[in-house]
MARRO-628560 format. One record per residue (C-alpha): x, y, z; residue in three letters. Coordinates in steps of 0.1 Angstrom, whole numbers, plus 5000, padded with zeros to 4 digits. Last residue first. Example, Ala and Ser with C-alpha at 12.3 -4.5 7.8 and 13.67 -1.06 7.14 Angstrom:
513749895071SER
512349555078ALA
% end
This chain:
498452254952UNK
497952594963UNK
496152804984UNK
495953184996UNK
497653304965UNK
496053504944UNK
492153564943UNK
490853794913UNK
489253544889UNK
488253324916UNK
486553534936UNK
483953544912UNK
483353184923UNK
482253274961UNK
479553514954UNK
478053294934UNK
478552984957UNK
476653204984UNK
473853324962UNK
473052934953UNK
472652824989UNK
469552844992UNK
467553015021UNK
469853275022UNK
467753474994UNK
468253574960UNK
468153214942UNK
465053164962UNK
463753464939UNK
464153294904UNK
466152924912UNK
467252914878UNK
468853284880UNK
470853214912UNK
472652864895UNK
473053044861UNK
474853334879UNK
476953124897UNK
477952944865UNK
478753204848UNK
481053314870UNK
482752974867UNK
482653004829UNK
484553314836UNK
487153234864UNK
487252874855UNK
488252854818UNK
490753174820UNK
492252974850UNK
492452674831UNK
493952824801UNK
496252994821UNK
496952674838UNK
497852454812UNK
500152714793UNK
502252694824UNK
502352334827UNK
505952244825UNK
506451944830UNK
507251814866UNK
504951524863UNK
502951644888UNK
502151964875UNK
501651824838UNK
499151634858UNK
497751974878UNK
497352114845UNK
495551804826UNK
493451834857UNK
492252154853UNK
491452154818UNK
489351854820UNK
487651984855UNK
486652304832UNK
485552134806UNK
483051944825UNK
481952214842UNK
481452404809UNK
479452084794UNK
477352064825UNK
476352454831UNK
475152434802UNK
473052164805UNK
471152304830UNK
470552644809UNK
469452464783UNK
466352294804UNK
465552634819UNK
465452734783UNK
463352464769UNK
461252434792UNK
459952134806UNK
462752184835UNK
459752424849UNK
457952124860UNK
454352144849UNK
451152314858UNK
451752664849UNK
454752674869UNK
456552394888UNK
459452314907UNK
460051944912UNK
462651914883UNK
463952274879UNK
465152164915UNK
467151854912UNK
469252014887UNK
469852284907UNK
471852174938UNK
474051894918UNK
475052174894UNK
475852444919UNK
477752164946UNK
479752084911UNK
480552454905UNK
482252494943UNK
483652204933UNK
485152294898UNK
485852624913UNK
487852524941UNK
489752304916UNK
490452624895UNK
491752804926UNK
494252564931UNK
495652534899UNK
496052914904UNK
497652894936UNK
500052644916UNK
500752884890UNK
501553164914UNK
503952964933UNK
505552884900UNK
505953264894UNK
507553274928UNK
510053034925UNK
510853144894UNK
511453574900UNK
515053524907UNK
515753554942UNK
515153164944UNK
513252914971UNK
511953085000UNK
514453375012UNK
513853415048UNK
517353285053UNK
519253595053UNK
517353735083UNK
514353925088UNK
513454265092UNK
509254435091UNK
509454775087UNK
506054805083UNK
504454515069UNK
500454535070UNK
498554215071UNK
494754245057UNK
492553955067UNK
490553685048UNK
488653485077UNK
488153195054UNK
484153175060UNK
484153485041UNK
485353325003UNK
483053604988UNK
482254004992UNK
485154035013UNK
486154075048UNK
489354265053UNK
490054205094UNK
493254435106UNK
496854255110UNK
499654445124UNK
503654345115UNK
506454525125UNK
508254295147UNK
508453935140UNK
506153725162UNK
504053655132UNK
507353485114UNK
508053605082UNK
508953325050UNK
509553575024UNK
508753514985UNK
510753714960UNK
509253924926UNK
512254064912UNK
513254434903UNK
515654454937UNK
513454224955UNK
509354294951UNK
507654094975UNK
505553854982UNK
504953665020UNK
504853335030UNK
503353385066UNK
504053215096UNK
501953185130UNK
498353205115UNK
496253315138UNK
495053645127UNK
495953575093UNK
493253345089UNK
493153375050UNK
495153705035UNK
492753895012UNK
495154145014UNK
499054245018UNK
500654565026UNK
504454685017UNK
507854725035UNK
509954455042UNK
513554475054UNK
516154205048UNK
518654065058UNK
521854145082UNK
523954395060UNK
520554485042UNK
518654425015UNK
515754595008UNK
512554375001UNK
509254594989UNK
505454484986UNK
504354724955UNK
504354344938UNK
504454294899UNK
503653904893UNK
500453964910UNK
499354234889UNK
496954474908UNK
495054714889UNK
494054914918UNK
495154824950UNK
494554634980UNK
497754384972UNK
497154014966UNK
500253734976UNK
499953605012UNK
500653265017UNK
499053185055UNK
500052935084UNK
497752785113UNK
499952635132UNK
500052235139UNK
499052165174UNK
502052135200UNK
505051935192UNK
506051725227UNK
505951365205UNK
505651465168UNK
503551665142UNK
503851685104UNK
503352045107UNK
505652165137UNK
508251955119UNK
507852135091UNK
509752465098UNK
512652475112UNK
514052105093UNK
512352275063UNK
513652555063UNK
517352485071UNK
517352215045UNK
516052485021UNK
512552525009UNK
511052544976UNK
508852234974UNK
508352165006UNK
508352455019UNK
505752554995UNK
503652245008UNK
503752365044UNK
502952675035UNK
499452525011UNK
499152275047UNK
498252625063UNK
495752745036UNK
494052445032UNK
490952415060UNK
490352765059UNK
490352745019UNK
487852515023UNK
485752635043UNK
485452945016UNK
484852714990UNK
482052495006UNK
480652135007UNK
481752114970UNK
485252294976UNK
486552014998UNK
486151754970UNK
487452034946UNK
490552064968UNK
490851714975UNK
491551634934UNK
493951914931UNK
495951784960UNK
495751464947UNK
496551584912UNK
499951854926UNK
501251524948UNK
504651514934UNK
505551124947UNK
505950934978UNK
503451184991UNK
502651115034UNK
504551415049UNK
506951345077UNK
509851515054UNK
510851175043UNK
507451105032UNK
507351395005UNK
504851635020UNK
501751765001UNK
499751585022UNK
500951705049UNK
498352055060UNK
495251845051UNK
495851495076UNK
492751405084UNK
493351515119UNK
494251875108UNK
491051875090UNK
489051805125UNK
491152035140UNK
489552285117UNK
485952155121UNK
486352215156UNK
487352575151UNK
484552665134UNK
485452845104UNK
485253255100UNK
483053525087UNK
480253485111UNK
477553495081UNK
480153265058UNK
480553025085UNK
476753015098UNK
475852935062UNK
478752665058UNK
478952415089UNK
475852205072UNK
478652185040UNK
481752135062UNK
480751835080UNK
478551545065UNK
479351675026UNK
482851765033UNK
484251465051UNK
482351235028UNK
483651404999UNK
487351425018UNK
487251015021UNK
486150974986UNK
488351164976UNK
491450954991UNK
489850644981UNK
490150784941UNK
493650924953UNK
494650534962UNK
493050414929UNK
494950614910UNK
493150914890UNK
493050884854UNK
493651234840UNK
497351124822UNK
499451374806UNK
501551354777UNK
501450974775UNK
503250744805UNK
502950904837UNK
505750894864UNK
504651194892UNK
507851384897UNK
510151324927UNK
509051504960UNK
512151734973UNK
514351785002UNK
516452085010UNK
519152224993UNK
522152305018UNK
522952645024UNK
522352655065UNK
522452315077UNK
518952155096UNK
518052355126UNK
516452715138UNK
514152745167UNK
510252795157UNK
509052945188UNK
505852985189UNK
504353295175UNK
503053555191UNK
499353655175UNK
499653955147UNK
499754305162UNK
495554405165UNK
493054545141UNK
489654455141UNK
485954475123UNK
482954615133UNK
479954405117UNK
481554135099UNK
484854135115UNK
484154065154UNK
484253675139UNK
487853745143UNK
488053745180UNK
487153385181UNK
484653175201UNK
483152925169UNK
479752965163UNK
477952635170UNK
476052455139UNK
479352235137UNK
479452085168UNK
481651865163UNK
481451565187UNK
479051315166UNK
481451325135UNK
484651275160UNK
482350945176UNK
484850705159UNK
484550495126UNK
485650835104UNK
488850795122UNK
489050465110UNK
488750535076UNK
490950855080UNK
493850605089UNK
493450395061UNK
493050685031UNK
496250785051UNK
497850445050UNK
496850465010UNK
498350815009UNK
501850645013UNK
500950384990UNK
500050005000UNK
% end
């Protein structure tokens, strides 16, 4: 058996025990953060534990070997990631989908349904096994694959539930020894090691015409490091998270940071958006903010950070898939028992079009996306993939939350259903960065 098969075995137990029965997931979590609806808050970031430095300073750190397919690219889940999503569906349609309204209206998860994806093991399964992670091989499909399982019981839970394993991942992909023997250990877990921290990758900036690739973020070097200057948005749970992967502009080149929350300098205010509100997206502001040498994830020279970009945008399109999967599954039932003038209205023609619609572009978009994240895993290069992908998922997406509120008429505008939530939720896809990735 796989790696991710003693995982799939693991969570099969757990799912045997009375954790379902314990969660209360109707309850509003007690945090400071659900404040930001209504007032908001600003406060320093949370201390941070104490993340003491090991592993040997300049050596590369350890890396996942590429997925071994045999054709160009290969869409065929194995058998171990097809038990792996079934797990997460099960997990996401009996937890995070009743925990979703109360979520998005409080503007943050419940924190027993975020241990709860700590114990099925979210923030390492994009480890390589020597690094205590449980992926033998690049995982970018199986990460793909439990994003849009996640996603279908709700995006913005989701994204709660993935943001800190998406650090752990970058370190894993990009890190150096130093990093990751600092760093991971207080993901994977161990004997002494408190809970696993909640972690954030912030890319957007709060400004106008933002381009990703171009940060206002600043990185000045200095005799001892670095000093960062800039403001980030849209940031998920940044007022726990404990360590931040953090853009910005070095000398012309776009850099990621790993930054501490203890480090001095930086303040984090709530930034509640329109969509995506159950992740508790936050604004961090950087003000002065110095680290050392080896804050530097991955290279100075503008790759490392592009590919980050690529695989928060593989990540996105997943969400969107399953956030556009909970839309198709919701309505098609619908415009079946609801009638007018005698008959159900999925007699007409138009309703009936709409319907199918939304099935051919969901279906393209789940093709696109996972010919993306295989080229991912393969270690090809798959930046042609995802823009198409992305391009595919942000509009049709859209489209697809809009078709979902107009075939349910007025229910489609009220809380009742869930459709006005998941429209809400997949425009955010065309202008989210960062956040997650695969």
């Amino acid at each position: 058996m796989s790696s991710i098969g003693y995982l799939v075995a693991g969570v099969s137990r757990l799912a045997q025990t009375d954790l379902l029965d314990r969660l209360g997931l109707r309850k509003q979590a007690e945090q400071a953060v659900f404040s930001v609806t209504r007032s908001g808050f600003a406060t320093v970031t949370r201390a941070s534990r104490t993340f003491a430095r090991a592993g040997s300073r300049g050596r590369a750190g350890v890396r996942a070997e590429s997925t071994r397919v045999g054709g160009e690219f290969d869409l065929t889940p194995t058998e171990d990631e097809r038990l792996l999503v079934d797990v997460v569906t099960e997990f996401a349609t009996e937890m995070v989908r009743p925990a979703a309204a109360e979520a998005d209206e409080a503007c943050a998860a419940p924190q027993e349904l975020l241990e709860a994806g700590l114990e099925l093991g979210l923030p390492i399964l994009g480890l390589p096994e020597s690094l205590g992670g449980v992926s033998a091989e690049r995982s970018a499909m199986a990460g793909t694959l439990v994003a849009e399982a996640l996603a279908k019981g709700d995006m913005g839970l989701a994204v709660a539930a993935l943001a800190p394993g998406s650090v752990a991942t970058a370190i894993g992909l990009w890190g150096s020894d130093e990093q990751q023997q600092t760093y991971l250990p207080a993901f994977t877990g161990g004997p002494g090691l408190p809970q696993a921290p909640a972690a954030a990758l912030a890319l957007p900036e709060p400004r106008v015409l933002f381009d990703v690739l171009s940060p206002q973020t600043t990185a000045v070097r200095t005799g001892e490091g670095y000093v960062l200057n800039g403001v980030k948005s849209l940031v998920p749970r940044g007022a726990d998270a404990e360590l931040f992967v953090v853009g910005a502009s070095l000398e012309g080149r776009p850099v990621l940071f790993l930054v501490e929350s203890s480090t001095k300098g930086l303040s984090v205010e709530g930034d509640p958006a329109m969509g995506v509100r159950a992740a508790s997206l936050t604004k961090l502001t950087l003000q002065d903010v110095r680290v050392g040498t080896g804050a530097v994830l991955g290279q100075a020279d503008g790759s490392t950070y592009a590919e980050c970009v690529r695989l928060s945008r593989l990540a996105w399109c997943a969400l969107a898939v399953g956030t556009g999967e909970a839309v198709l599954d919701h309505v098609t039932p619908y415009v079946k028992e609801r009638e007018a003038f005698g008959e159900p209205i999925a007699h007409r023609q138009s309703v009936a079009f709409m319907v199918a619609n939304i099935a051919i572009e969901l279906q393209a978009m789940r093709l696109l996306t996972y010919k993306a994240a295989g080229r991912a895993a393969a270690g090809k290069d798959f930046a042609k993939a995802v823009a198409l992908a992305r391009e595919a998922c942000a509009h049709k997406g859209m489209q697809i939350g809009l078709d979902g509120v107009q075939l349910l008429g007025g229910h489609g505008f009220v809380k009742e259903h869930p459709v006005e939530r998941w429209y809400r939720d997949l425009r955010a896809v065309g202008v989210m960065e960062g956040a997650v990735l695969v």
